[in-house]
N, C-alpha and C positions, 0 to 999 in steps of 0.2 A: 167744738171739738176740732183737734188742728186735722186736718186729709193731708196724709201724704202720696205724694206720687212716683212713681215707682221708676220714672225715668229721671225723677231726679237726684242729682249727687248730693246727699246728705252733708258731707264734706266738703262741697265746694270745687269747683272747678281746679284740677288736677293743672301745680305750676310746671312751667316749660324742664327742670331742673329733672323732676319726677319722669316727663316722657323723655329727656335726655339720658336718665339711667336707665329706664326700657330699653333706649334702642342698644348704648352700651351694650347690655347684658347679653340680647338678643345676640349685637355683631359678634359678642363675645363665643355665646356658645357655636354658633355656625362657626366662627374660624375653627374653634378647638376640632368640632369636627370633622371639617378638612384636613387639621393637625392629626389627627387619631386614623382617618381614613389612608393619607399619603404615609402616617408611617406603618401602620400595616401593607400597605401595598409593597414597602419599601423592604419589609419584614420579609415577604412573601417572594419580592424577586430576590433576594438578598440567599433563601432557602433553594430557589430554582436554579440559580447561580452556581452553589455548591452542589446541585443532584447533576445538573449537567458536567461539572468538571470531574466530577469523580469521575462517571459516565465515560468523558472524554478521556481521564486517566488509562481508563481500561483498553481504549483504544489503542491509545497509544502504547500500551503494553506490548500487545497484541502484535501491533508494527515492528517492535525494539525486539520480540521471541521471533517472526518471520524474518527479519533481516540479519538478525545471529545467525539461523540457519542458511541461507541466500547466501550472503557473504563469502561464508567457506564450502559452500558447494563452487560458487563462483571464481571465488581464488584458484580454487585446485585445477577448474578447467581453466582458467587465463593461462595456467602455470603449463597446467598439459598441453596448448593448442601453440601456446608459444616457443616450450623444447619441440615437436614435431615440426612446425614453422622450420625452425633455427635450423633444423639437423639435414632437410632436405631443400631449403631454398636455393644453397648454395653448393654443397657436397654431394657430390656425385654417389649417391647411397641410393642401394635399390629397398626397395618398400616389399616384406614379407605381410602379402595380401591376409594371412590364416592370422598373425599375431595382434595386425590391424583392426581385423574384423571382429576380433575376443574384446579390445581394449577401445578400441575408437569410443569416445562418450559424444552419445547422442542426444542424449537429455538438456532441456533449457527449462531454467530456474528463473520466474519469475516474478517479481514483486508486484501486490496489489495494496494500494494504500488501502487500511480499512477506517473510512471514516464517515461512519454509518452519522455519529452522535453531531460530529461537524457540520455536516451538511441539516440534519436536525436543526442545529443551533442558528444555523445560516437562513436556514428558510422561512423558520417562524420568529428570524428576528431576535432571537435571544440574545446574542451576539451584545446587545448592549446589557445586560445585564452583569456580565463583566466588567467591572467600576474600575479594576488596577489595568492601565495602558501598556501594562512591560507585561504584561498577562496575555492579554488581547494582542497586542504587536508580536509575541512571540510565539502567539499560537497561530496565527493570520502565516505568518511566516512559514512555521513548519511544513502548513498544509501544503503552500506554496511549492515545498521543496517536495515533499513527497509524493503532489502530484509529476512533478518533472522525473523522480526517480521512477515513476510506475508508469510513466512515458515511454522514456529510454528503455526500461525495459521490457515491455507490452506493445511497444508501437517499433521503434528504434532496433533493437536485436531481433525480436521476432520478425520483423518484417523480412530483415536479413539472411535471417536463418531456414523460411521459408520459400523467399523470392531468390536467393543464389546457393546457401549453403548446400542442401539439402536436393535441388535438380542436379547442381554441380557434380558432387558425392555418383549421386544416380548416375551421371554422364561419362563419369571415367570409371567407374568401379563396377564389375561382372555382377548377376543377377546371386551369384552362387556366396556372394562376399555378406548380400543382408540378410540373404536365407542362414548361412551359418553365427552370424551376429546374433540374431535371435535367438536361434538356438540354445547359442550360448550361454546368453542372456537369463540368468533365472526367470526376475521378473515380466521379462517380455516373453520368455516360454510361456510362464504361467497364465498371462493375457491370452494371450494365443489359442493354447489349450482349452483354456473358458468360451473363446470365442467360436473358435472350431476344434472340435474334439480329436478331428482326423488326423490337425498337423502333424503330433509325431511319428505316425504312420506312416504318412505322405512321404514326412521327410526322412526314415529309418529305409523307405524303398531307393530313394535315392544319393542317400550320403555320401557313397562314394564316388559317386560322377561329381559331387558336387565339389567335394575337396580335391580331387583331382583338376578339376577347371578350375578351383581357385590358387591350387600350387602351378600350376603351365600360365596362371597369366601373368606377362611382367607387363610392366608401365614403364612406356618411355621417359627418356630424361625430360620433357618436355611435359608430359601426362601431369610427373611429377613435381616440375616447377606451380603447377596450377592447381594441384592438391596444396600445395603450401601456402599456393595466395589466397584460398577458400581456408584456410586456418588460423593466415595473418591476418586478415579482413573478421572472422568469428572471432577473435582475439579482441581487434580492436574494438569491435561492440562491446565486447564482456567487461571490456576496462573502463569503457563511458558506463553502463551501468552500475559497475563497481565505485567509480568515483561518487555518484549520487548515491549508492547505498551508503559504503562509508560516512558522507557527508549528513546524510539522513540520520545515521544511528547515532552519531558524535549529536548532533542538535537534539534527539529523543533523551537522552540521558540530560543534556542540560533543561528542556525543556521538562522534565518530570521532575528534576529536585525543585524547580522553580514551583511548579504548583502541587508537589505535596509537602515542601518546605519552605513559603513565603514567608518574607521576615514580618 
């Protein structure tokens, strides 16, 4: 009776051809599934890519709605600060303290870049997942500029409007000229009133001394060359941030046809 043995190859020792199509195969399936693996990953930043830009889209909406608004609040006062400028730096015109104090704009408007999704993209690297260069150079760019615009107008103006405009004002102009400003003032009555219940009281006891002090006070020719340089100086900040809003909103418009209509 023949024994067989169970380690041995019935068939015959296996030619080098046979374990050359193994390894084949073998190399074969591992690449494919490095093939299958990278292109899903590829899939996958490909989907990240477009949640982020949309994302970043929104941003920048958001920018291009605040700097509409900014703009022409900002024009109006360039436009205001520079006839008041113009009319007493050189003409000997006296300044009716009561029509001052109703109209003077006190308010500063300014810009903050909102780029919640950018700095996202930036920290965790995303940033390369944007494959088109005229995409990534022109968003890199933007940001660039919209931080200088929320610069100049957060660092640059305010700084101004604080450290000179605003002591200045206080330095030549009577106590009685921001009491009745206020007053004036809807929205700043209304602040006021919330904040202290008393003030119309307070101020209904004294109104008349008040507008009496601010009719008897005049400013010298002098007073009022220095009110003007505190207007032409607030002027010139409004114009440097102006330039950069402008320049920001013109680059957000081309910047959004770009990535919501890539060719």
């Amino acid at each position: 009776m023949e024994v067989h043995h169970p380690h041995q190859n019935p068939h015959g020792p296996k030619k080098w051809k046979e374990y050359l199509v193994e390894f084949l195969m073998l190399f074969l399936a591992v690449s494919m599934g490095f093939v299958a693996e990278n292109l899903r990953e590829k899939h996958i930043e490909n989907e990240r890519s477009e949640e982020l830009i949309q994302a970043f889209i929104i941003d920048v909406k958001e920018n291009q709605k605040q700097l509409d608004s900014i703009i022409l609040k900002n024009q109006k006062l360039s436009n205001y600060f520079d006839s008041l400028s113009m009319n007493h730096a050189t003409i000997n015109n006296t300044i009716n303290l009561s029509d001052l104090a109703y109209s003077l704009d006190f308010w500063i408007y300014r810009f903050i870049n909102r780029k919640i999704i950018f700095e996202q993209m930036k920290s965790s690297g995303a940033l390369r997942y944007i494959q088109n260069k005229e995409v990534l150079k022109a968003i890199l760019q933007y940001e660039e500029h919209a931080n200088l615009a929320e610069t100049r107008s957060m660092e640059t103006e305010t700084q101004y409007y604080f450290d000179q405009f605003r002591p200045g004002l206080q330095k030549l102009l009577p106590p009685s000229f921001f009491i009745l400003r206020a007053i004036g003032n809807t929205s700043i009555r209304n602040i006021a009133i919330a904040v202290h219940p008393g003030f119309t009281k307070n101020f209904n006891l004294h109104e008349n001394e008040l507008r009496k002090q601010l009719e008897d006070t005049k400013l010298s020719i002098d007073q009022i060359r220095d009110l003007s340089k505190l207007w032409v100086h607030r002027e010139e900040r409004l114009e440097l941030s102006l330039i950069s809003q402008l320049g920001l909103r013109k680059e957000g418009i081309k910047l959004l046809q770009l990535l919501e209509h890539p060719e």
